[in-house]
Each structure stands twice: as structure tokens, then as C-alpha cells.
N, C-alpha and C positions, 0 to 999 in steps of 0.2 A: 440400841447398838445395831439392831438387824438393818434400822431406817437408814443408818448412817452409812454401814454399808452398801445396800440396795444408792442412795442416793451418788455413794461415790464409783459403784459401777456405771450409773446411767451417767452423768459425767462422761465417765472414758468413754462411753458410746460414742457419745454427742460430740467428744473433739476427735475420735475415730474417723466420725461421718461426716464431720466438716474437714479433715485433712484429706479422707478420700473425695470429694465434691471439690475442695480446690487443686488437686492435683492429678483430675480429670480436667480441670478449667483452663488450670496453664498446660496442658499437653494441647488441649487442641486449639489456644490458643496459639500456641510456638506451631503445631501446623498449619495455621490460615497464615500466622505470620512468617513461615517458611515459606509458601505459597507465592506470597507477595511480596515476598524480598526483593527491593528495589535495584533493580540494575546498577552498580557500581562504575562499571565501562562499555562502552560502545559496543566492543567484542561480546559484551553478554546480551549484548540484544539483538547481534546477528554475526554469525559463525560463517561467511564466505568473506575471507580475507581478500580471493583476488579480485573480486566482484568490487568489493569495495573500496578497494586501492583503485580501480576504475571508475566510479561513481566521486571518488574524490577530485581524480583527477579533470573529470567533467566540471566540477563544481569549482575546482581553483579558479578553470577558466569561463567562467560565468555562461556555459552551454546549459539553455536548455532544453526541455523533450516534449514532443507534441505523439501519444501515440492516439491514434484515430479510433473511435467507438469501435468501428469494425475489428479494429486489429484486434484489441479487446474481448471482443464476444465470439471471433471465429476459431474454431477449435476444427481439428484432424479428426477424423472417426473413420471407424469402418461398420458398415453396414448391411444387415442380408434383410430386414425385414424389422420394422418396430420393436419385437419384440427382443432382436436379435442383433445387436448394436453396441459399440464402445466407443468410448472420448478421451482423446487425451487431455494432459493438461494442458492449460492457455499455454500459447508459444508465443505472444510478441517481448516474454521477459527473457526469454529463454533464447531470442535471436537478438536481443538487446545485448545480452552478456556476449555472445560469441564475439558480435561485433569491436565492444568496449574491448572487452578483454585483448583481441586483436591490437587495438590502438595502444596497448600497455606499450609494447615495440617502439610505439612511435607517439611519446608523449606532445612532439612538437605538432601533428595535426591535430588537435585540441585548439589551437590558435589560428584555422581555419573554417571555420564554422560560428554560427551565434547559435544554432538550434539543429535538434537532431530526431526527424519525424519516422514513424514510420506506418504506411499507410497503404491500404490494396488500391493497385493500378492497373496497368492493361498488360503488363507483362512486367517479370523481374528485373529489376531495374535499380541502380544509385545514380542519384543525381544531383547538382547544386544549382540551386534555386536562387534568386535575388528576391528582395520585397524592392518596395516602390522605393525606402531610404538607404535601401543597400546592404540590409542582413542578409548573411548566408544561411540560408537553409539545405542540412544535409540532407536529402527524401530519399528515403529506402522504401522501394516501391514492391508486394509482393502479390502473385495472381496463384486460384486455387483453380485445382488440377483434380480431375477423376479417373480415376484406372478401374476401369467396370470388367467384370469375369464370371466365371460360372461355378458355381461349390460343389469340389468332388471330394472324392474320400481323399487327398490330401490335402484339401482345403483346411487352414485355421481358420475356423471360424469365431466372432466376438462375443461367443456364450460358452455353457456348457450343456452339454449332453441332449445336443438340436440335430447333430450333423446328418443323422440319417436323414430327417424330415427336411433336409433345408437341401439337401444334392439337388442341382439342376437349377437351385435357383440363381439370380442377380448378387454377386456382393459387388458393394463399391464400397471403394478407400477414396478418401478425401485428403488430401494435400495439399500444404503452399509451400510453392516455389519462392524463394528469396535470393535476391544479386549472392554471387560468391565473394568468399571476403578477397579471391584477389581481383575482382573488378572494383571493392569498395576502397582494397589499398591504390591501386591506380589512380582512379581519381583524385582520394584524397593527396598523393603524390605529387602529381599534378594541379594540384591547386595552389592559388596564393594565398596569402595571410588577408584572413577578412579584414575588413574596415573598421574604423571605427562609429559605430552608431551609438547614439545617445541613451536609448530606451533599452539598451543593455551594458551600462555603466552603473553598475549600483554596489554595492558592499554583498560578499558572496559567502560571509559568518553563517548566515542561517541554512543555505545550501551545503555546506562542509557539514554542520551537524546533523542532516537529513542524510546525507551521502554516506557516513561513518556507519548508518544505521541503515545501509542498504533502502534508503528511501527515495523517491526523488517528485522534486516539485510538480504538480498537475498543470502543466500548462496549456493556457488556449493564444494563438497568435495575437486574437482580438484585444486579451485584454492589455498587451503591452503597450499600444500604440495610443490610450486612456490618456488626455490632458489634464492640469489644470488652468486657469485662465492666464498663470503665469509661464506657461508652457513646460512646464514641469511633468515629468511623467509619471504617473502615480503608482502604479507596481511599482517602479523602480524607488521611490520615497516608503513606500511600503516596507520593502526589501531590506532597508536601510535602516528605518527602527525596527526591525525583527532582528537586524543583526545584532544591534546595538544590546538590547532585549536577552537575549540566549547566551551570552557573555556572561549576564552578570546576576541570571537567574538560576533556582533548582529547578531542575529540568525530571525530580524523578520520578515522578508518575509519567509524564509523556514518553520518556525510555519504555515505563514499564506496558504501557497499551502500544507502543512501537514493538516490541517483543512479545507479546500475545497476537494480535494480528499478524506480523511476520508466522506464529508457529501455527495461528490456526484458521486460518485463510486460505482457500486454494488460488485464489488470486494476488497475494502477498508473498508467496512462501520465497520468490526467489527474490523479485524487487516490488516493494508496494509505493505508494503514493503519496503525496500532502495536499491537501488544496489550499489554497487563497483565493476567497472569493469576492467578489466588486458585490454590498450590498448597501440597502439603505439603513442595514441596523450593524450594531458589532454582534456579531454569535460566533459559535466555535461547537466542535462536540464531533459526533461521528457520522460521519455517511457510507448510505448503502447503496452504490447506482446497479437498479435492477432490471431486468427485462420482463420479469415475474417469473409465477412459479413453472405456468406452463413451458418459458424458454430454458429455464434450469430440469426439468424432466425430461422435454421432450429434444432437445436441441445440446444438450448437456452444457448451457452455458452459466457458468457460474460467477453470483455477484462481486461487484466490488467494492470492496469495504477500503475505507480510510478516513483520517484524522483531516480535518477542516477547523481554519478562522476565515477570520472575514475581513473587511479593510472597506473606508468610507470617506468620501469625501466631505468635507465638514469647512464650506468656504473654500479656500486653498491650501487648507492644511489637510493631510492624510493623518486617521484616527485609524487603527490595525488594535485587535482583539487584544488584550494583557496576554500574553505567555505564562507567565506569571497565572495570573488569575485560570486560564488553561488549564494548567497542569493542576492548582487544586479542583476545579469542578472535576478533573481527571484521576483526582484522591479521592473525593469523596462518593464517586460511582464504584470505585472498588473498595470502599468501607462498605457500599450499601448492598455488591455483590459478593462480597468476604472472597474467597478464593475462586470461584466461579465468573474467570468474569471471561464465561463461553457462555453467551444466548440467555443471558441472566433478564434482561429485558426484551426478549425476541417474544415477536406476538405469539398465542399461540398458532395460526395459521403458519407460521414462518418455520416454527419448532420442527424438527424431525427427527425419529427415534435413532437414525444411524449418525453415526460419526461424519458418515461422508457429508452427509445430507446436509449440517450443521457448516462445516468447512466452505460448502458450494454458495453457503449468504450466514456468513457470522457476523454477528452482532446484527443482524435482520430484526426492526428496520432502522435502525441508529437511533440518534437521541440530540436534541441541542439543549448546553451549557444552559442553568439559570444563568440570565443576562446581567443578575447583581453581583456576582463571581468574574464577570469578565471587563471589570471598570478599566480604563485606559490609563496607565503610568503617567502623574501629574506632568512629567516633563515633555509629554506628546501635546 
């Protein structure tokens, strides 16, 4: 009797401690899979409504944006001495928006331009530019400026608790000047409705879903003007099956690395990036363009993280990464970083204890796609 008892208490243990272990299992399972809960809409993977109503309206009209390395990596600071120094955040997204947003007023100069650069020149300046077949190029041109003084006791200084040791010496502030938006409305004003050029005629689907997501295409002038023997322009066939492609695929892991990079990127947070890149292989996956660590310490410039495919010529036909296949190698990098997916493969040289430090090169140093995950859609 005693055994029978003893053996029907150990029982209840046993389904005790197996209902407590699975109901530890599914709690932090429902919180990884809280974690990663897949963007449903646009809006959940970026919260600037009028940014983005601006970046559409770019995108309708097949503009796009050239912003120069410099613009990029030059950052405003103020400064009294190495140790005693502050950075803003990168400003070419942030005079990007002012711009667009400006244009909201006037959706019809969108139909004046094919590209919209912005690049340091010899003094602030907008201008419209021609290429050799007659795209308009909008060039916002902006030049940096130093205001040098001397630190007194009402001086703000970019530390704390220096000011007595630092009186008397050099602070400078670094600044860029940029055209005013009503010199940029004049012009555009003033201008005609661009031409039509060939090598920006393409289906503008994949641009609208980049645009919704506060994102926009990485572009370099070079690569548009790409032949094939049939004089076909290959971005633009490019272009064409990605639109075709993002129609009629699940898109939700790319939403979801679209809204982790937008939140934790200091170079994403307002608009980040896409690339398409001209190579001899298909890849895809993430890039980090860095200056190194010395430029992000010492210079406060911080990397740029974004999402990259690739596009190849294959004969005269144009072969462009799977989307499709994209977005799962894009699932199963967040199966393999469960909710972490800040710095889950970052070297450890890249690693840094602060929050900021992480933000200033996230996802440091990227990663490419297994190339068996990115097969091309039988019908390319």
C-alpha cells in the first residue's frame, strides 16, 4: 500500500515538473515570438507618415537619389580639444526630408527631374544638371563652415564638468550650409518637364515598396547607363523583374530586417537604403560600408548598414537575386538570432558595450545570403 502510494505521489511530481518546464517553454517561446512578430503593414515598419507620403511620391515618379560618400560620413560637431567634443547626427537624411517634404506643395515638380543628388561643393547651391542623353539631374550642392571662439564661463561646452580647465581655449563648431528651400522652390519653378530618357523607363513597383518603408534605392549614376548587346538597359530590366517579383511574393522577413535596421541604426533611423548591385554572382544579405573604427571614435562617423541583392548579366538576359529566396535566408538568420537580431553576428572587435556604440555599425560586419537560398524564379 505505502509503494502504491509513494509511487502515485512521484507521478504527480513528474507531471508537476513536466507541466512547469512546458509552461516555461511556451512563455518564452510566445516572447521570442512576440519579438518577431512579422510586420503586417508598412506603417509598422516605419512611423513617419509624411516622410513617407514624400518618398512615394518620388517613387511614382521614377526619381532617383545619388547621395555622395561625403555627404554620408560628414557630421556637424563642436569641439574644444579631443577629449572634449560632440557629434550630431548624420544630416544628409535629415536635409533630404526637408527638401521632399517641401515638394509635398508641389507634387507636379517630381515630373521635372530623373535624379535628386546631394553632394559638397564650392558653396551652397541647387542646381539642374544635364547628362550627355538628357537626364535632369537635381544637385544640391552644400559647403562646411567653421565658427572658431574662445571658452568662457558662458561658454557651452560639449562635455561635462571641463569648463574651468578648458577657458581660454579654441572651440570650433562645424557646420554645413545647404541652398534655402526657396532658392530650391525657384528653380524647380522655373524649370521644364524633363525629357524622356530611356534608361529611366522601367516599372517603379519595387521603388513604392522601398518608399512605404521609408527606404530608398542606393544609386550610382554609372550603373544606369549598363548595356546589353541588344541595347537594352540593364538596371532598368532589372528593375522590372523585382517589380514583377514583390507583387506576388511574402515580403515578411524583409519588412521585418527593414524595421530593425530603421530602429537601430543611427544611420537608418530617418531614411535608410537598398542596394542593387552589378556582379558576376547572384548574392544578397547585408552590408556594412565602413570607414573603421578609428573614423567612428575619432571623427564620430557612423556606419552604414543596409539590405543588398545583386543583378548579372547572363548573355542578354538580366538574372536579379530571388526576392523570394531573400527574404527566407532573411528568416532563417532570425531563427538563428531568435530575438536578438542587434549584433548577433558582429565580430567581436565590432561589439561595444554601449548602446550607442552598437547603433554607430549595427549588424557590423554584415553577412551574405547562402547562394542555394537565392535560386532565380524559373520564369527569369
Amino acid at each position: 500500500m505505502l509503494k502504491i502510494l509513494y509511487n502515485k505521489r512521484m507521478s504527480q511530481k513528474r507531471i508537476l515538473l513536466l507541466n512547469l518546464v512546458f509552461a516555461s517553454f511556451i512563455s518564452i517561446y510566445g516572447c521570442v515570438s512576440q519579438d518577431l512578430r512579422l510586420p503586417a503593414t508598412a506603417s509598422e515598419v516605419y512611423k513617419n507618415t509624411d516622410l513617407q507620403q514624400s518618398l512615394m511620391m518620388a517613387a511614382q515618379n521614377n526619381v532617383l537619389f545619388v547621395i555622395s560618400s561625403e555627404a554620408i560620413t560628414d557630421l556637424e560637431k563642436t569641439e574644444v580639444d579631443p577629449k572634449c567634443r560632440s557629434f550630431e547626427n548624420p544630416f544628409w537624411s535629415e536635409k533630404l526630408s526637408v527638401y521632399l517634404n517641401f515638394m509635398r506643395q508641389h507634387p507636379e515638380w517630381y515630373s521635372r527631374f530623373h535624379v535628386l543628388e546631394i553632394k559638397k561643393g564650392d558653396q551652397a547651391t541647387v542646381q539642374m544638371q544635364k547628362d550627355l542623353d538628357g537626364a535632369t539631374v537635381l544637385s544640391i550642392q552644400y559647403v562646411m563652415t567653421e565658427v572658431r571662439g574662445k571658452v568662457s564661463y558662458k561658454t557651452k561646452i560639449p562635455c561635462e564638468g571641463r569648463l574651468a580647465e578648458s577657458i581660454g581655449k579654441d572651440i570650433i563648431k562645424t557646420n554645413f550650409e545647404f541652398p534655402t528651400t526657396e532658392a530650391f522652390a525657384k528653380l524647380l519653378a522655373d524649370s521644364p518637364d524633363r525629357a524622356r530618357v530611356e534608361r529611366f523607363q522601367f516599372a517603379n513597383d519595387f521603388l513604392m515598396y522601398l518608399a512605404e518603408r521609408g527606404t530608398i534605392f542606393k544609386f550610382g549614376h554609372e550603373q544606369s547607363f549598363e548595356k546589353n548587346s541588344k541595347g537594352q538597359f540593364i538596371m532598368a530590366l532589372a528593375l522590372n523583374q523585382m517589380a514583377t517579383e514583390v507583387n506576388s511574393k511574402n515580403m515578411g522577413y524583409l519588412n521585418l530586417w527593414l524595421k530593425k535596421i530603421n530602429q537601430n541604426s543611427r544611420q537608418a533611423e530617418l531614411i535608410q537604403m537598398f542596394g542593387l548591385v552589378n556582379d558576376n554572382e547572384i548574392k544578397a544579405g547585408v552590408k556594412v560600408d565602413t570607414q573603421g573604427e578609428f573614423a567612428r571614435k575619432t571623427m564620430g562617423q557612423p556606419d552604414l548598414t543596409y539590405l543588398y541583392m545583386t543583378f548579372k548579366l547572363d548573355g542578354d538576359d538580366v538574372k536579379v537575386t530571388s526576392i523570394d529566396g531573400f527574404n527566407k535566408c532573411l528568416q532563417a538568420q532570425a531563427k538563428d538570432l531568435g530575438s536578438d537580431i542587434l549584433g548577433g553576428f558582429r565580430t567581436p572587435a565590432g561589439k561595444g558595450s554601449a548602446g550607442d556604440e552598437i547603433r554607430d555599425s549595427y549588424l557590423s560586419p554584415g553577412f551574405n545570403c547562402d547562394p542555394a537560398q537565392l535560386v532565380p524564379p524559373s520564369n527569369q
